[in-house]
MARMARZA-483583 format. One record per residue (C-alpha): residue number from 0; x, y, z. Coordinates in Angstrom, 1 decimal. Example, Ala and Ser with C-alpha at 12.3 -4.5 7.8 and 13.67 -1.06 7.14 Angstrom:
0;12.3;-4.5;7.8
1;13.7;-1.1;7.1
This chain:
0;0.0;0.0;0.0
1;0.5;3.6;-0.6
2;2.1;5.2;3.3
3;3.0;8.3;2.1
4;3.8;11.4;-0.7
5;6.2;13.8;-0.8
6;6.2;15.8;-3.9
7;8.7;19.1;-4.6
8;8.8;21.5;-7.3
9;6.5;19.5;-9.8
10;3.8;21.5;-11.8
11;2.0;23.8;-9.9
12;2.9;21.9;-6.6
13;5.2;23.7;-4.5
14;6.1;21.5;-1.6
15;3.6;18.5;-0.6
16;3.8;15.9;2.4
17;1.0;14.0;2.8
18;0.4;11.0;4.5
19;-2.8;7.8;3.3
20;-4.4;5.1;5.0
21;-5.4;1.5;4.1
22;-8.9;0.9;2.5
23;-10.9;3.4;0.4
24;-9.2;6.7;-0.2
25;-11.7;9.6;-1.6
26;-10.1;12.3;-3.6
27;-12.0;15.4;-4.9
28;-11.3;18.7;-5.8
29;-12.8;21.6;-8.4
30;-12.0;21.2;-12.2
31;-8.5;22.4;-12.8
32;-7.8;22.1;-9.3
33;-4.8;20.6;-9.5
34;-6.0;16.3;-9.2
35;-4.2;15.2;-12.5
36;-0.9;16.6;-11.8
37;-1.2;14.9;-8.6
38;-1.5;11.7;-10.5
39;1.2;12.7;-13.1
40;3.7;13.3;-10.1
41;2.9;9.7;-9.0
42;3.1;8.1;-13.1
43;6.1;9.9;-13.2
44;7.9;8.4;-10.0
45;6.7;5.1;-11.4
46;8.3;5.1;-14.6
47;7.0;7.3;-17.0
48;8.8;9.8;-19.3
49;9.7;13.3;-17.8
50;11.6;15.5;-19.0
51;12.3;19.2;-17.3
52;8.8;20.8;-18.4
53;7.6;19.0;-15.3
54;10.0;21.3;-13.4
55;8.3;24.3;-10.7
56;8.6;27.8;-12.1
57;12.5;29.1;-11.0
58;13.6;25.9;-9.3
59;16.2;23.4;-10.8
60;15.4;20.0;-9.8
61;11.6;18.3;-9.1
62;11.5;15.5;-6.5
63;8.6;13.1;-6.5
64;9.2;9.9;-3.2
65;6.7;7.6;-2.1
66;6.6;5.0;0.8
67;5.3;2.0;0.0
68;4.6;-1.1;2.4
69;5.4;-4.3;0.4
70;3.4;-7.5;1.3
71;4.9;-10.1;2.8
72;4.2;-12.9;0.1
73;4.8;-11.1;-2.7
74;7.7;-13.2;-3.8
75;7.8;-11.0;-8.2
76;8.3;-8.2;-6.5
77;10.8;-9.5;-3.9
78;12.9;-11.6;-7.0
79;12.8;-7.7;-8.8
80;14.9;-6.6;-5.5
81;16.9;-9.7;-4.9
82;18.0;-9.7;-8.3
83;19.4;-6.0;-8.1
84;20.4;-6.4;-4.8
85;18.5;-3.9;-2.9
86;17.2;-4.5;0.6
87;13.5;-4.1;2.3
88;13.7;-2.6;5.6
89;10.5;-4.5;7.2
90;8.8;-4.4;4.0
91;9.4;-0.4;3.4
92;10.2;0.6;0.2
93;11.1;3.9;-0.5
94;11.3;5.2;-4.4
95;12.4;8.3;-5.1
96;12.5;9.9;-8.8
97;14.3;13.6;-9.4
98;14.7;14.9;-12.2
99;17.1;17.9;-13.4
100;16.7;21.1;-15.5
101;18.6;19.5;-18.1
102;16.1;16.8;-18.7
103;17.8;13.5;-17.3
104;16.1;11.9;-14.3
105;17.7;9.3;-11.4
106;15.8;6.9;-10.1
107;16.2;5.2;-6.4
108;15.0;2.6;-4.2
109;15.4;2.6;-0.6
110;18.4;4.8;-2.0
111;20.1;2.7;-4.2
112;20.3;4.1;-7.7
113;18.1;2.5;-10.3
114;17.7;2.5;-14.3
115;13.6;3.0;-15.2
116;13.6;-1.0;-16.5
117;13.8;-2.1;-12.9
118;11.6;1.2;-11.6
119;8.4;-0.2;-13.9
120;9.2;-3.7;-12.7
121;8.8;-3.0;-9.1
122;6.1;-0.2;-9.7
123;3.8;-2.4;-11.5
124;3.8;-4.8;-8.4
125;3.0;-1.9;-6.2
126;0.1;0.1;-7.7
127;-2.2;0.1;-10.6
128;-3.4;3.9;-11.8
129;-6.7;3.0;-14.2
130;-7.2;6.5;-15.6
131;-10.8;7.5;-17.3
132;-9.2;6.8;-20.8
133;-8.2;3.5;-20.3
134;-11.6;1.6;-21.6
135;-9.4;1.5;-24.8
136;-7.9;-1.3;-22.9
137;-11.1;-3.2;-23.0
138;-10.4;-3.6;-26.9
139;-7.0;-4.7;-26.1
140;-6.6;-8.6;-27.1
141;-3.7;-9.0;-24.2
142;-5.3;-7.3;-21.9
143;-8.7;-9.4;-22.5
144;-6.4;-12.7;-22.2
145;-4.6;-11.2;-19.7
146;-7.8;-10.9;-17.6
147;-8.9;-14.4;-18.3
148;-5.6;-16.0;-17.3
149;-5.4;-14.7;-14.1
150;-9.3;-15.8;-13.4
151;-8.3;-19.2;-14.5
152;-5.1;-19.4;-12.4
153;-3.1;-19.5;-15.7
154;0.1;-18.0;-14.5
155;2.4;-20.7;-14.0
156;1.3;-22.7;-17.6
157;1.7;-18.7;-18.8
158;5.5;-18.5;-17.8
159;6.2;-22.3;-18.8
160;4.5;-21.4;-22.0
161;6.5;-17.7;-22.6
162;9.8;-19.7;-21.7
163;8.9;-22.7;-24.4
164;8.0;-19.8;-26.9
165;11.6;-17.8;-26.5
166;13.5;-21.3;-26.6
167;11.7;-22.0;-30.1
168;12.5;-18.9;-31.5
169;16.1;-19.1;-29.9
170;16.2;-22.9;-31.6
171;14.3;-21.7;-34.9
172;17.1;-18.9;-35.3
173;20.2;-20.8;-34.8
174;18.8;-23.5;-37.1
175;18.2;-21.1;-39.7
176;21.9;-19.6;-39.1
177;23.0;-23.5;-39.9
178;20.9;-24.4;-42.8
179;22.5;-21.2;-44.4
180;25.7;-21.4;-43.8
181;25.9;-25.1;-44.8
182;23.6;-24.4;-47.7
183;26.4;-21.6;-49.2
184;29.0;-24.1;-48.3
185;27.3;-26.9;-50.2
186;27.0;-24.4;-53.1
187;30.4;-24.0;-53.6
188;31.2;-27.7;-52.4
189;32.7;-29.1;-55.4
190;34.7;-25.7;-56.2
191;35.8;-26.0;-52.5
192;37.0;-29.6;-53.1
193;38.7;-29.3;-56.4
194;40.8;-26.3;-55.2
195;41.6;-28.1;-51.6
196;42.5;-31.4;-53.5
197;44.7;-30.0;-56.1
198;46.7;-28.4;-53.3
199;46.7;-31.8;-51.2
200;48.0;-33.5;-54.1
201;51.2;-31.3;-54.5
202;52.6;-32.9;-51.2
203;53.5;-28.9;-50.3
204;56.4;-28.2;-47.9
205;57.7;-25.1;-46.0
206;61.2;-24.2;-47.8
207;61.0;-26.3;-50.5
208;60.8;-23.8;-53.2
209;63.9;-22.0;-52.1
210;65.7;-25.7;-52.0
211;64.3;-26.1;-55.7
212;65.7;-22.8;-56.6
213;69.2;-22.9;-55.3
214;68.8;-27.3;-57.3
215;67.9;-25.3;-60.3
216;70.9;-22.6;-60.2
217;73.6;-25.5;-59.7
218;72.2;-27.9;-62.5
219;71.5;-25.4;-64.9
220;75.7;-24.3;-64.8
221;76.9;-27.4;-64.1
222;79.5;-27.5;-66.8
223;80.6;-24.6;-65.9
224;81.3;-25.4;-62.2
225;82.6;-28.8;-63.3
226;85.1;-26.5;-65.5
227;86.0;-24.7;-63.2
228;86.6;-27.1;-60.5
229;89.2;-29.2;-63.0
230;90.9;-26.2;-63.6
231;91.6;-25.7;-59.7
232;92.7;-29.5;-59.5
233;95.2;-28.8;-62.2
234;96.7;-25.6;-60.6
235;96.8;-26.9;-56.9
236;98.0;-30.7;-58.3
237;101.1;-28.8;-60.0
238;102.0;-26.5;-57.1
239;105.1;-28.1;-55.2
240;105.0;-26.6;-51.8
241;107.2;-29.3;-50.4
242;110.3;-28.3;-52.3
243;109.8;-24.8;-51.5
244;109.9;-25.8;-47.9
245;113.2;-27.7;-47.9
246;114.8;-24.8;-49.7
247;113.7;-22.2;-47.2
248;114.7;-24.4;-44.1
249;118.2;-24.6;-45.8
250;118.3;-21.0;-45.6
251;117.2;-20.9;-42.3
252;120.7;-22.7;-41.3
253;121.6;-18.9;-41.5
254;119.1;-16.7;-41.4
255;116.0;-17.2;-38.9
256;112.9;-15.8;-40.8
257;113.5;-18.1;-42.8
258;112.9;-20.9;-41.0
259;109.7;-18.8;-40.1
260;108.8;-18.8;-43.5
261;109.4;-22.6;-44.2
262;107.3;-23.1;-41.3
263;104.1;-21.2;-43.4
264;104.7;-23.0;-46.2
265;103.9;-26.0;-44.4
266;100.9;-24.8;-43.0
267;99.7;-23.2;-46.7
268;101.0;-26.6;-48.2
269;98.3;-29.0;-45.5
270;95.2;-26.1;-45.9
271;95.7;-26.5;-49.5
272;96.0;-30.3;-50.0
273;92.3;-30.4;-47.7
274;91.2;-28.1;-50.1
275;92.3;-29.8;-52.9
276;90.4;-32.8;-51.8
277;87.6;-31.2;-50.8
278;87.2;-30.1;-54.4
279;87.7;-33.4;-56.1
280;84.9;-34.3;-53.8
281;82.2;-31.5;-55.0
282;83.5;-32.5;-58.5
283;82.3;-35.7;-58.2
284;79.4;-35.1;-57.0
285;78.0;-32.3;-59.5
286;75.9;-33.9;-61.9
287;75.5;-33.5;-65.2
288;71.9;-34.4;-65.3
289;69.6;-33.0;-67.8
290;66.7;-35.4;-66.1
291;67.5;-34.0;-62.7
292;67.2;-30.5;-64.2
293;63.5;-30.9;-65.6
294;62.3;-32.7;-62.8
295;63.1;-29.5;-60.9
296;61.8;-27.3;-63.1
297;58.8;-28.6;-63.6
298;58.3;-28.6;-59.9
299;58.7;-25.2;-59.6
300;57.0;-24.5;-62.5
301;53.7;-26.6;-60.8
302;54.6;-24.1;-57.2
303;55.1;-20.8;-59.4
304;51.5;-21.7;-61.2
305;49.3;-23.0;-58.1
306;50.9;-19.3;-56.7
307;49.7;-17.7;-59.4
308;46.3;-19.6;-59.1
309;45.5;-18.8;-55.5
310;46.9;-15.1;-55.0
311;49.7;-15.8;-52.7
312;53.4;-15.2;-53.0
313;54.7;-18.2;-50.9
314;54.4;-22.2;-50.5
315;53.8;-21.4;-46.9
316;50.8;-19.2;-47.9
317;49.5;-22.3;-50.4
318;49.7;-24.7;-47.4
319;47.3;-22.2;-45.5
320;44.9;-21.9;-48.3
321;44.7;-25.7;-48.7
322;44.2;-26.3;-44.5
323;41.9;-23.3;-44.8
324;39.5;-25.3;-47.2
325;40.5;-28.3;-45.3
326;38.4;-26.6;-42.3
327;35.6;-25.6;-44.7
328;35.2;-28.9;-45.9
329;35.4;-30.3;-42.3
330;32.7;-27.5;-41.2
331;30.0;-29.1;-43.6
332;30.2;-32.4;-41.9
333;30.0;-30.6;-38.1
334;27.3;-28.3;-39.4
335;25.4;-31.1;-41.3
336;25.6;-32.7;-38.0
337;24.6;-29.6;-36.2
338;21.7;-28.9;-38.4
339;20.2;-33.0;-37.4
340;20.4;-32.2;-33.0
341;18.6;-28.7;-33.8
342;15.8;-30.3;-35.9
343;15.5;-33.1;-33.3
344;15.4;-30.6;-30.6
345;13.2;-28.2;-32.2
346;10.7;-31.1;-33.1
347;10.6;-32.6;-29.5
348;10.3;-28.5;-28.4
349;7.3;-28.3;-30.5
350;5.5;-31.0;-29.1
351;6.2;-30.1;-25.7
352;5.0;-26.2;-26.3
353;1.8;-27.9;-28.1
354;1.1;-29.9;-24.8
355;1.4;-26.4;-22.8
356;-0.6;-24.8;-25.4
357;-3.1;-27.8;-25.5
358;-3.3;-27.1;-21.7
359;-3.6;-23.2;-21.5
360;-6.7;-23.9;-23.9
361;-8.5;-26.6;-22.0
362;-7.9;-24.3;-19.1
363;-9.4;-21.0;-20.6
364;-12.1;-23.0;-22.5
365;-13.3;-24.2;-18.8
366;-13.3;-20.5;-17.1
367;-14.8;-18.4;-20.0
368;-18.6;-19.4;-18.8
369;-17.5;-18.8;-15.1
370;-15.3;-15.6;-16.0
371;-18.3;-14.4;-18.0
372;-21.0;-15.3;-15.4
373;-19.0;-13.1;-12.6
374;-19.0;-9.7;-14.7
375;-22.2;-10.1;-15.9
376;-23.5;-10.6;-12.4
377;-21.3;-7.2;-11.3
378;-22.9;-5.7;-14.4
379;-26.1;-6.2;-13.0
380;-25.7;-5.1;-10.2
381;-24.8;-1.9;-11.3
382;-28.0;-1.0;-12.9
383;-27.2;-2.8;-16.5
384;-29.9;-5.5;-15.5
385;-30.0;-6.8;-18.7
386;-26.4;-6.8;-19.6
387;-24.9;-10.1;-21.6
388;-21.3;-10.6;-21.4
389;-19.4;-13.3;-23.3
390;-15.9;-14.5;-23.6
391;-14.8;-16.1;-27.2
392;-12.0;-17.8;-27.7
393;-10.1;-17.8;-31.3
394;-7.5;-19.9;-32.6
395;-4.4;-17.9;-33.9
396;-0.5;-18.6;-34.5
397;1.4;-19.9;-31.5
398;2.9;-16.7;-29.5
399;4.3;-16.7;-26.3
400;0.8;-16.5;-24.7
401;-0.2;-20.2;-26.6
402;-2.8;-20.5;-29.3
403;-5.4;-18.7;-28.1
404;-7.0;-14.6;-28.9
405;-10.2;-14.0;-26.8
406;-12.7;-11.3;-27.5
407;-14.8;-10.1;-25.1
408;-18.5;-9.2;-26.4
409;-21.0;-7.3;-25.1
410;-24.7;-6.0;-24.8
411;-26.6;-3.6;-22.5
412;-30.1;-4.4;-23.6
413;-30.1;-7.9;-23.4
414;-29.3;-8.4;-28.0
415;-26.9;-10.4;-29.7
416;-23.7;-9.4;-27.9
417;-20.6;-8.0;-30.4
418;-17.4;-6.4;-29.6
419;-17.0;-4.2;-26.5
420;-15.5;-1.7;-28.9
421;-18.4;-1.3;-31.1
422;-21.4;-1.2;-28.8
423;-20.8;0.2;-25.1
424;-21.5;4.1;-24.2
425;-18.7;5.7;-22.0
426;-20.6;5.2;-18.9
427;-21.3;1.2;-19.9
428;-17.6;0.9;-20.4
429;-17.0;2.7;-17.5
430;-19.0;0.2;-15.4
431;-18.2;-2.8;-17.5
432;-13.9;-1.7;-16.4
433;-15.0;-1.2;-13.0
434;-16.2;-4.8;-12.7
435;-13.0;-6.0;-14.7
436;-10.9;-4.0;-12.6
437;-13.0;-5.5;-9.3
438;-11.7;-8.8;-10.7
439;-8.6;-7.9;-11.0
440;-8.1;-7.1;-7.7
441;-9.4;-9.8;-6.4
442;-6.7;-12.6;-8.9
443;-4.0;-10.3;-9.0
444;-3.4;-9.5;-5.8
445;-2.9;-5.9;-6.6
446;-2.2;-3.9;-3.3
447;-2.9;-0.4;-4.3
448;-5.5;0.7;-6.9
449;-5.8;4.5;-8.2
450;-9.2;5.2;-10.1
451;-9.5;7.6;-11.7
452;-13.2;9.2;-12.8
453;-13.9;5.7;-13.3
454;-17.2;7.4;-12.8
455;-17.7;9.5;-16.0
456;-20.9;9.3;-17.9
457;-22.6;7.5;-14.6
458;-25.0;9.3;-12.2
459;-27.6;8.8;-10.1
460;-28.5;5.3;-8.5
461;-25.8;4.0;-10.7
462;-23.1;5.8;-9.5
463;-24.4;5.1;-6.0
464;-23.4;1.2;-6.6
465;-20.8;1.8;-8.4
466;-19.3;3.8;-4.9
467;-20.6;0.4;-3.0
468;-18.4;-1.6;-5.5
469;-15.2;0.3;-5.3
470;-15.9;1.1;-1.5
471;-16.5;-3.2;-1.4
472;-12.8;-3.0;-3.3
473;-10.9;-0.6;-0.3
474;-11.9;-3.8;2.6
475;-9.9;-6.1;1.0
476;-7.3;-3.6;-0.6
477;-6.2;0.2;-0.4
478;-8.2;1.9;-3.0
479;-7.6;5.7;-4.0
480;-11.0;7.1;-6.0
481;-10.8;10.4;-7.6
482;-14.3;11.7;-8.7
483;-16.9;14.3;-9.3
484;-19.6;12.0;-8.3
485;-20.8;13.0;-4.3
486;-22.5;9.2;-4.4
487;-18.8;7.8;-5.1
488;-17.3;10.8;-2.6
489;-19.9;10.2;0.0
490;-18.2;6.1;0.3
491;-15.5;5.2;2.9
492;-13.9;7.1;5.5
493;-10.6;8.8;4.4
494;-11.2;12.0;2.4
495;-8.6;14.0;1.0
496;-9.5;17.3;-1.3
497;-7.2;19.2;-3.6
498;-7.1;22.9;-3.7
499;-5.6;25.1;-5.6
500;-4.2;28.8;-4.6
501;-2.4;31.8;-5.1
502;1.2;32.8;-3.4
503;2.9;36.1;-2.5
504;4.3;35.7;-6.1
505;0.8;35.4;-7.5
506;2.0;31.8;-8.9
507;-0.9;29.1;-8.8
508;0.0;26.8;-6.4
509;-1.7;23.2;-6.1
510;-2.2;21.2;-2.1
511;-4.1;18.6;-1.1
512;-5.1;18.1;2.5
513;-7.5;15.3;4.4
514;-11.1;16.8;5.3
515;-13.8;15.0;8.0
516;-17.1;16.3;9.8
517;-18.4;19.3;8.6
518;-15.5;20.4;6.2
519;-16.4;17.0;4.5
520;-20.0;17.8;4.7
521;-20.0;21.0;2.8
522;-17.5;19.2;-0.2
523;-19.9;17.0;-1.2
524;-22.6;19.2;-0.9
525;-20.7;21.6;-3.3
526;-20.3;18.6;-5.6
527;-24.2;18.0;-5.6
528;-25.1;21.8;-6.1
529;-22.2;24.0;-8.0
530;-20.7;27.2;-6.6
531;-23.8;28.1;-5.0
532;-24.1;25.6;-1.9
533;-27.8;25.2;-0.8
534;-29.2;24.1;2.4
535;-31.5;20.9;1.1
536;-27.6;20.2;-0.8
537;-25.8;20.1;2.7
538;-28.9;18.3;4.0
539;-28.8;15.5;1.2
540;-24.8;15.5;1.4
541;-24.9;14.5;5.5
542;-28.1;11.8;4.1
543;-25.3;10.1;1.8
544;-22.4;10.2;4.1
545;-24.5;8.7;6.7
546;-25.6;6.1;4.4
């Protein structure tokens, strides 16, 4: 329930503190007294769009904070705080909304700062504002479901169905992502697998184009090296070193360096005998192999073209390419696989969200009779004796609500009953969305309810019940009822009236205050006469609040 208000700076209200009860809360006031910004303060500190035009004349910031008392089993709205870690203090919860000249608004909850999203989630748990345009609701397909759902204790087959629905679509997505991936791959299957097999088949290895290269250089010159290599054999064969040694260690008998010298010379003489051999030995082993020499050309010739063929500028590039489409290849058989558990998945998902559907059907086919048979009995009751209410159900595509779209039909005089949206008067809708909002109440478990001028279009003896029914509501609930009618205003015991004045400034200002006894008295007089207050008016208003 509703504890408290505290509204600064919105509108045309200066500074308000005011405090409500439980049960049936009255709330009148003259036209353009100020009742709708009071309920636009309280929309806007439960979620809905402000922006800085709701700002009081010279001030910066407007501040809009309610107290609410949360009930005890209310475990939704108790998950909503759990899950953004923010703690009750014995069931209080304190929201708070300001917003700034520059058009952004914070939100809190028992202080701790909160994005709108989780605002409307707790809000909607907390209290339900049914304004005098919101019949439009009554041609509202969810709503109408909505309504029936909760008469028929649906809830829980609700959520099982909503999750079954998002988990199809979640499965129907994905599968679609597969089927066209592998049907693009399976396009271009055999071009993959011709270009992947041709590069298989080259038996490619890192360096071995650079080994071919340096194969190619040697072969091709050959001759040339083998020429050249006789030629050093010849020179190194003839050089006698050994005799140029004795000589210069005969010398050395007399003169030192040159015994040095002979010493070098025997040094030069070893170096160039192992050189000597080791170029016999690359002599022998040059070919002069015109076979050889193809062969390796026409390798490179196969690496220089599949190069040319794939756009890349290396054999170590090629061997990418090829385990590239290697992995393409391999991803058709996973995906294939892939593509066979979805379907299976998606086919046993089916049949399990038909069951729930199947269910939700059999479940709302049982309660429309019932849940028809209760409004038309509140209809009845409030002077629309020979009021026929029906619930039809419709069969339409699977959505996260099942199979079903209800419309609800009605008739005042006691015809063939059609659409509420083509044959109710304002004050038969009025009457028809007090009985649906009775319901309501009573399955929803709803623990504050704000109507407003409900009432419009009803007088007389029907407005009288209709003040029974909504006073009815405030035992089992806090209900708030702002109206015009002195039958509705005359109901419960908590009166609050809404005023506007004038400051020093000459700046409308807008207050609401609780009245009793005689202040009460003359309020709902002045709602049964005008301006002009008359004694049998004051007479008939202390008749209906004695009533």
């Amino acid at each position: 329930m509703l504890r408290s208000l505290q509204i600064r700076n919105y509108v045309l209200i200066d500074s308000l503190d005011v405090d409500f009860p439980e049960g049936l809360v009255i709330i009148t006031g003259q036209t353009g007294a100020g009742k709708s910004i009071i309920l636009g303060a309280l929309s806007m500190l439960l979620g809905a769009k402000a922006d800085a035009s709701v700002i009081g004349h010279g001030q910066d910031t407007c501040v809009v904070e309610a107290e609410f008392l949360v009930p005890a089993d209310d475990t939704r709205i108790i998950g909503v705080l759990e899950d953004n870690e923010i703690e009750t203090d014995g069931g209080l919860l304190l929201i708070r909304r300001v917003v700034s000249r520059s058009g952004r608004s914070r939100s809190f909850i028992n202080d701790c700062p909160v994005n709108v999203q989780v605002l409307q989630a707790v809000s909607s748990r907390l209290l339900d504002i049914h304004s005098q345009h919101q019949t439009l609701l009554l041609t509202d397909r969810s709503f109408q479901l909505g309504l029936l759902d909760h008469f028929s204790g649906n809830v829980g087959l609700l959520e099982e169905c909503s999750s079954h629905y998002s988990s199809l679509k979640s499965l129907e997505k994905e599968l679609s992502e597969v089927s066209s991936r592998l049907e693009k791959i399976n396009s271009d299957r055999e071009y993959v697998q011709s270009r992947w097999k041709r590069l298989d088949e080259a038996a490619l290895r890192e360096g071995e184009l650079e080994e071919l290269e340096a194969e190619q250089k040697q072969l091709a010159n050959a001759e040339t090296i083998k020429e050249n290599l006789y030629g050093v054999e010849e020179i190194l064969d003839g050089l006698d070193l050994k005799e140029v040694r004795k000589k210069l260690e005969k010398a050395g008998n007399y003169l030192p360096e040159a015994m040095n010298l002979a010493e070098r010379v025997e040094s030069s003489r070893t170096e160039l005998k192992d050189i000597l051999e080791e170029v016999m030995s690359i002599n022998s082993r040059t070919e002069l192999s015109q076979g050889r020499l193809d062969a390796v050309e026409s390798r490179m010739a196969l690496l220089y073209d599949l190069m040319n063929k794939y756009s890349v500028s290396s054999v170590e590039a090629l061997i990418e390419e090829r385990e590239r489409l290697s992995g393409e290849l391999f991803d058709s058989d996973t995906l294939e696989e892939r593509k066979e558990e979805l379907s299976r998945r998606l086919s046993s998902l089916e049949k399990e969200t038909e069951g729930i559907c199947f269910r939700l059907h059999e479940a709302r086919s049982a309660s429309c009779k019932a849940f028809a048979d209760a409004v038309s009995a509140d209809l009845r009751s409030l002077e629309l004796e020979r009021a026929v209410f029906e619930v039809r159900l419709e069969e339409v595509p699977l959505t996260s609500t099942g199979t079903d779209s209800v419309r609800f039909l009605f008739s005042a005089t006691g015809g063939e009953p059609v659409d509420v949206a083509k044959c109710a008067s304002g004050g038969e809708l009025s009457r028809l969305m007090l009985c649906l909002k009775a319901m309501m109440s009573r399955f929803m478990n709803m623990p504050t309810l704000i109507f407003d001028e409900i009432d419009t279009g009803v007088s007389g003896s029907a407005a009288d019940k209709m003040g029974q029914m909504i006073c009815s509501m405030g035992k089992e609930m806090q209900v708030f009822a702002i109206t015009h009618l002195p039958q509705v205003a005359a109901k419960g015991e908590a009166h609050y009236l809404v005023e506007k004045g004038f400051d020093g400034d000459d700046q409308a200002k807008t207050t609401i205050r609780p009245i009793s006894g005689e202040e009460r008295v003359m309020e709902i007089a002045r709602m049964l006469s005008g301006s002009r207050v008359t004694a049998a008016a004051v007479e008939n208003a202390r008749v209906l609040l004695s009533d």
